[in-house]
C-alpha positions in Angstrom: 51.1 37.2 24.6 51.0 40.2 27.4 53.2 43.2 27.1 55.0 42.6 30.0 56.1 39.2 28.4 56.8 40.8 24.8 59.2 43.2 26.9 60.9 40.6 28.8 61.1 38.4 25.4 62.1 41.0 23.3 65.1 41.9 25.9 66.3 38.6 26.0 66.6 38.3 22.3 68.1 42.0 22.4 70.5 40.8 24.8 71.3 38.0 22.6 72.1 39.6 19.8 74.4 42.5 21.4 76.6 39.6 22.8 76.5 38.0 19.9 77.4 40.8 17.8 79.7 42.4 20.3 81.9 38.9 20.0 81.5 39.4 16.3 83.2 42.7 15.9 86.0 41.7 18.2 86.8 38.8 16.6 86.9 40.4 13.1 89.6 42.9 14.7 91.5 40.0 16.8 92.2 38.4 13.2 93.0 41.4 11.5 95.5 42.7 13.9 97.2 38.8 14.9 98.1 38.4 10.9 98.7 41.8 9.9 101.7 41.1 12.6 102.5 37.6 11.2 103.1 39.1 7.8 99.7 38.3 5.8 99.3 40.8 2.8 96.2 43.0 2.6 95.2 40.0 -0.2 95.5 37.3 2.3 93.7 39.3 5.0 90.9 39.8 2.5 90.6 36.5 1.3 89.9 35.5 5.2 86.4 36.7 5.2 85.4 35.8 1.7 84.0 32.4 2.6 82.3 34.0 5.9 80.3 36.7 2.9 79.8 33.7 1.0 78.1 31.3 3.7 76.7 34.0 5.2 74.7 34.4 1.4 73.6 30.3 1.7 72.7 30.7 5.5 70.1 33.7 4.8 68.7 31.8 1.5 68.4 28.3 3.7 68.8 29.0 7.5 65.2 31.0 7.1 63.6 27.7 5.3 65.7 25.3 8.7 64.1 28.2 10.8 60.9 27.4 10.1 61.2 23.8 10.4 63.1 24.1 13.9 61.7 26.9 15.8 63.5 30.7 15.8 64.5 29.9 19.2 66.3 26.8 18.7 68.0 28.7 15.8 69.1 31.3 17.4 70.5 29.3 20.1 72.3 27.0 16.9 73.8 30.2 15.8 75.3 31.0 19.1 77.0 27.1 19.4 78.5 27.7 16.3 79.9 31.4 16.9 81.6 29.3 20.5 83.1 26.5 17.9 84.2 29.1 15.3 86.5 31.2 18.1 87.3 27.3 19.4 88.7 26.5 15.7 91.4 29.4 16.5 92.5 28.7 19.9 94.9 25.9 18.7 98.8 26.7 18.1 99.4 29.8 16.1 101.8 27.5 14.4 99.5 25.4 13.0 97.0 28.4 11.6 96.9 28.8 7.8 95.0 31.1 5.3 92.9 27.9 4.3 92.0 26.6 8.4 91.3 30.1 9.4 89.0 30.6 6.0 87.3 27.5 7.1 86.6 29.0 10.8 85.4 32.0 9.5 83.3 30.6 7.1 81.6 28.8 10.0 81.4 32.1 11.5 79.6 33.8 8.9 76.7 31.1 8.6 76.4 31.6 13.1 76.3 35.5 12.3 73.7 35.0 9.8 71.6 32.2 11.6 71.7 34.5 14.6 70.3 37.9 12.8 67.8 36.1 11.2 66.5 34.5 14.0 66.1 37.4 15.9 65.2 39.7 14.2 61.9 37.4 12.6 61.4 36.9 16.1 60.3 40.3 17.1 57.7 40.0 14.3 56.0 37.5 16.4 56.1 39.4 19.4 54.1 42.1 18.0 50.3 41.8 17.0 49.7 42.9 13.3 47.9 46.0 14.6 51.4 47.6 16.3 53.2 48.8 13.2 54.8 51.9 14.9 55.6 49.6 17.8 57.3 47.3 15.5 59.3 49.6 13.6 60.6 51.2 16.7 61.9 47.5 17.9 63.2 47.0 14.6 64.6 50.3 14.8 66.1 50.1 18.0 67.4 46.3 17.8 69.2 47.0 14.2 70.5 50.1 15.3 72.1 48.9 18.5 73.9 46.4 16.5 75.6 48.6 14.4 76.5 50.6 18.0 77.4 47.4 19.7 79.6 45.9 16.3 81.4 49.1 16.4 82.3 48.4 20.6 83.5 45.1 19.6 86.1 46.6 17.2 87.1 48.6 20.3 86.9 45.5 22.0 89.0 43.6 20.0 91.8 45.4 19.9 91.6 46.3 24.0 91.9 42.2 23.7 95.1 42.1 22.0 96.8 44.8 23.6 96.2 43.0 27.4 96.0 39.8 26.0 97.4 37.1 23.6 95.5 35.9 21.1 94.3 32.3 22.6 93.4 34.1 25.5 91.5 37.0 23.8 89.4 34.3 22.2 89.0 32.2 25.2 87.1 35.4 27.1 85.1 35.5 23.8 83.8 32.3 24.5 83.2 32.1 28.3 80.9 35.6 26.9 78.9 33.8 24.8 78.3 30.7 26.4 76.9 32.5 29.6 74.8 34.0 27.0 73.6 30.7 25.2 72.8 29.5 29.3 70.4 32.9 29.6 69.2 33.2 27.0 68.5 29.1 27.1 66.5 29.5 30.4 64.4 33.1 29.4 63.7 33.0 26.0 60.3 30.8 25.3 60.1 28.4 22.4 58.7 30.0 19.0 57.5 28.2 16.6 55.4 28.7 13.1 52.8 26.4 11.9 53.5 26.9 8.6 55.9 24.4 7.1 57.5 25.3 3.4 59.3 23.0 1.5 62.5 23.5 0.5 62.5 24.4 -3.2 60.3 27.4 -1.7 63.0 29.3 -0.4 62.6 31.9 -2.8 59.8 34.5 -2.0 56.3 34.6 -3.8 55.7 38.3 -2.6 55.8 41.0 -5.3 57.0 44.0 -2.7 59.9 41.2 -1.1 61.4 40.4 -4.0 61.5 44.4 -5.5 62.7 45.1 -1.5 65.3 42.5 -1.5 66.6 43.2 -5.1 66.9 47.1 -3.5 68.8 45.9 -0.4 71.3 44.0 -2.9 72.2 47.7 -4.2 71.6 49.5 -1.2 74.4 47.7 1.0 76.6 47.2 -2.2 76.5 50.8 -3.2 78.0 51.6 0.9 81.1 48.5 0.5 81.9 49.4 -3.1 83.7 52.5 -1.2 83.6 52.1 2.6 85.0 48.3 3.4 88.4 48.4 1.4 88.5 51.2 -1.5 88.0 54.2 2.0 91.0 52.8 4.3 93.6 51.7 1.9 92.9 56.0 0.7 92.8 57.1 4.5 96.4 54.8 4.6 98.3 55.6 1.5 96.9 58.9 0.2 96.1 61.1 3.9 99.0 59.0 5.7 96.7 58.0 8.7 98.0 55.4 11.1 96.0 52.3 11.7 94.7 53.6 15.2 93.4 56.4 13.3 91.3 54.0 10.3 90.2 51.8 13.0 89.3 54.4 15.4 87.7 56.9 12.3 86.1 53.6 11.2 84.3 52.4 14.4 83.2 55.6 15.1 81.5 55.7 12.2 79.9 52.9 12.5 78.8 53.8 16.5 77.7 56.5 14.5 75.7 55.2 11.9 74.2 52.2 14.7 72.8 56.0 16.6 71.3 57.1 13.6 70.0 54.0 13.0 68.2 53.7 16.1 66.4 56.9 16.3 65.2 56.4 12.9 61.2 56.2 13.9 61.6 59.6 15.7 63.4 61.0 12.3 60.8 59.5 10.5 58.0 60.5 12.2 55.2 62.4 10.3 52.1 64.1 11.5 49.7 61.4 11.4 52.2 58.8 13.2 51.9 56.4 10.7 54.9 54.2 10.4 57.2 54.7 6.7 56.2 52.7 3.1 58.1 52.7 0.3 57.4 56.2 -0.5 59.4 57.0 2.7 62.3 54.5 1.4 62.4 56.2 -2.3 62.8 59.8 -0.5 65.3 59.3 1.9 67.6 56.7 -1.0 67.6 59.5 -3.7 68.7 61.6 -1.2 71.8 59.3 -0.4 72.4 59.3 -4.1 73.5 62.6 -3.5 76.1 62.4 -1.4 78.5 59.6 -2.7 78.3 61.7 -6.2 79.3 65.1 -3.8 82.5 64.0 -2.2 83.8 62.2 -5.2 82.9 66.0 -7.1 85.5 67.7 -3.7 88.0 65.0 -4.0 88.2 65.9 -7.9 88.2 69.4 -7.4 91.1 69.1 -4.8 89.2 70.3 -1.7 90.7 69.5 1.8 90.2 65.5 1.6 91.0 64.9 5.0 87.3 67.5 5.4 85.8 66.3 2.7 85.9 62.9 3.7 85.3 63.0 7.6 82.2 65.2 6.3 80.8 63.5 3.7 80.9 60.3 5.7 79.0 61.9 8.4 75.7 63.1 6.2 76.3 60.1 3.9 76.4 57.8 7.6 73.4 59.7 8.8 71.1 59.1 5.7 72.0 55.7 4.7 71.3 55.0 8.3 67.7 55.7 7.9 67.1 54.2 4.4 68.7 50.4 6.6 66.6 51.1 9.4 63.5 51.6 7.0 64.1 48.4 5.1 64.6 46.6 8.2 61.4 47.6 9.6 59.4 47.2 6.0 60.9 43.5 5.5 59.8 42.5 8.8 56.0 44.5 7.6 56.1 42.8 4.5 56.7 39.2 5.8 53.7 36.9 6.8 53.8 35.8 10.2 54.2 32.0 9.3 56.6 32.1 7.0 58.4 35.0 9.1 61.8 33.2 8.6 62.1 32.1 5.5 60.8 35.5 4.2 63.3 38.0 6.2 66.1 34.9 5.8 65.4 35.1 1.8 66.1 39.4 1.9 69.4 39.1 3.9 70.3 36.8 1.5 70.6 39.7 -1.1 71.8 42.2 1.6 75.2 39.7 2.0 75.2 39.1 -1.6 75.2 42.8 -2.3 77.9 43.1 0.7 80.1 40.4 -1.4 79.4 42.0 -4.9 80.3 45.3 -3.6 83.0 44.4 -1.3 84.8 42.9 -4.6 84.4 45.7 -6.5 85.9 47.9 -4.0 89.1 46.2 -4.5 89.3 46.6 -8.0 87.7 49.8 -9.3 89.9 51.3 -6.2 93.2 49.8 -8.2 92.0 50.5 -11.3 90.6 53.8 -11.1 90.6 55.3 -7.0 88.4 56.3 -5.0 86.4 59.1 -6.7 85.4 56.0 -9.2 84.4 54.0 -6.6 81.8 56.5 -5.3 80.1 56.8 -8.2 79.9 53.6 -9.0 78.2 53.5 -5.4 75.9 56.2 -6.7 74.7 54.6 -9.3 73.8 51.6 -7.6 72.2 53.8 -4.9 70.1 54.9 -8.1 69.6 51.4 -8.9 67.7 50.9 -5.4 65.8 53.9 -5.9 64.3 52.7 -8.9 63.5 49.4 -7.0 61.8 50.9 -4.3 59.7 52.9 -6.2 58.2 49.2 -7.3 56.2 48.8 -4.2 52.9 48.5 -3.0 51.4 50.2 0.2 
């Protein structure tokens, strides 16, 4: 493949996955916001999105094994039919929505997120020859980061959406999004295909440095929900009296934030003799996220400003744990064999959602339990936990 068509490939699939993830974001806030205002408790509203964790964990293990089999292109195409049905499921009579129907759309959700990631993302790793590590990492780099920047839009999105629209509507403009996307990217983006051809009892990986890399993403992403998805606004609400313009606004910021950081990861990285990060790198930059979880829980206990010690905290601990992600993303995508590309990176993601599950549960209840000071260092000792993982690999 020439450069020129590994650009205009690699944009298409860019381009893919912003829309994609752009829709994503605002449909997570169009849910929120319609049944907040029809009355759901914050239990209810939670237990939304369990199944789209959940199926998001079975489409990483088994969508990269279908990937394989199908072709990352048709998957990635798969994923974005199935995000236009999922916002289709909702568009029916509010009357007729309940926590079980709209459990079941999100569900269907979570497996066209998942499919969608992991599909483009394995995609890039055939774009590149096996020679253009630093030229892979900044793709990786620059693709994962973007997300984050793009999921933090949709938020923004989302609620522009509900303010100027109705909720039908607002999901109806979703749609016509996304399916001019499926038609482009349908027409630019060329077939690809692996020869290789797994079975599918071997879902689970064979490499040594995956499964210690996986096992340290589990803990990685679960040390950042055990504190960030519920246990940090529920505090920012109740304790600090923030409205919710204020948490949503603080919170996509953040993650604009964090999606920046993530993206300029290579040039942060970057060492004197250009060569692209190991695991080495990883084990440096996670013990020094350990750090900062264990630091603001020490200011909240010794009654500094919160509001400060918050907002700050969450900036150095954003900036950092954006680097360690960006690293993974890049050394997962290293690590993988080019034929079995999919099923590799789909097989890691698996443990990032089931870390994102794990620690999203926990949030809730070490939170009520114990508050938030316990639920940061819980998410420093599983930050420790990765550390130790990482410092497992090889090369």
């Amino acid at each position: 493949m020439t450069t020129a068509t590994a650009n205009q490939q690699y944009f298409t699939i860019t381009l893919s996955y912003w829309a994609f993830t752009l829709t994503d974001g605002a449909l997570r806030m169009l849910v929120l916001l319609f049944f907040h205002g029809l009355g759901y408790s914050p239990l209810e509203l939670a237990s939304l999105f369990i199944l789209y964790e959940f199926f998001g964990i079975l489409t990483n293990l088994y969508g990269g094994w279908l990937a394989t089999r199908i072709g990352l292109t048709t998957s990635l195409h798969i994923g974005i039919s199935l995000q236009i049905l999922a916002l289709g499921m909702l568009c029916i009579s509010p009357s007729m929505l309940n926590v079980v129907y709209v459990m079941a759309a999100q569900a269907l959700s979570g497996v066209a997120k998942d499919l969608n990631k992991m599909s483009a993302k394995s995609s890039i790793k055939l774009l590149v020859n096996d020679n253009q590590q630093t030229q892979l990492f900044r793709w990786v780099a620059l693709l994962t980061g973007s997300k984050n920047t793009i999921k933090g839009l949709g938020f923004f999105l989302g609620g522009l959406l509900m303010a100027t629209l109705d909720f039908r509507n607002s999901l109806v403009a979703l749609m016509v999004l996304l399916s001019l996307t499926l038609v482009l990217s349908w027409l630019f983006l060329e077939s690809q295909k692996t020869t290789y051809k797994p079975k599918f009892h071997e879902t689970l990986s064979k490499s040594r440095n995956i499964n210690y890399l996986s096992a340290a993403r589990f803990f990685l992403f679960g040390s950042r929900d055990i504190w960030f998805v519920i246990a940090l606004p529920v505090f920012l609400q109740s304790q600090l009296q923030w409205e919710y313009l204020q948490v949503g606004s603080f919170m996509a910021g953040w993650i604009i934030f964090y999606g920046v950081v993530q993206a300029a990861a290579p040039i942060i990285t970057r060492n004197k003799q250009q060569n692209p990060p190991n695991g080495a790198t990883l084990t440096r930059w996670a013990w020094l996220l350990a750090i900062v979880p264990a630091l603001i829980a020490s200011g909240l206990w010794l009654a500094w400003n919160p509001t400060l010690t918050l907002i700050i905290g969450l900036l150095v601990y954003g900036a950092i744990f954006a680097v360690n992600s960006s690293v993974h993303s890049y050394l997962i995508i290293d690590y993988a064999e080019r034929d079995s590309v999919s099923a590799d990176v789909g097989f890691y993601y698996m443990a990032n959602a089931a870390g994102r599950l794990v620690g999203t549960l926990f949030s809730g209840l070490i939170y009520q339990q114990h508050g938030l000071s316990a639920c940061l260092i819980a998410s420093m000792l599983m930050v420790v936990s990765s550390c130790l993982l990482t410092r497992q690999l090889k090369g």
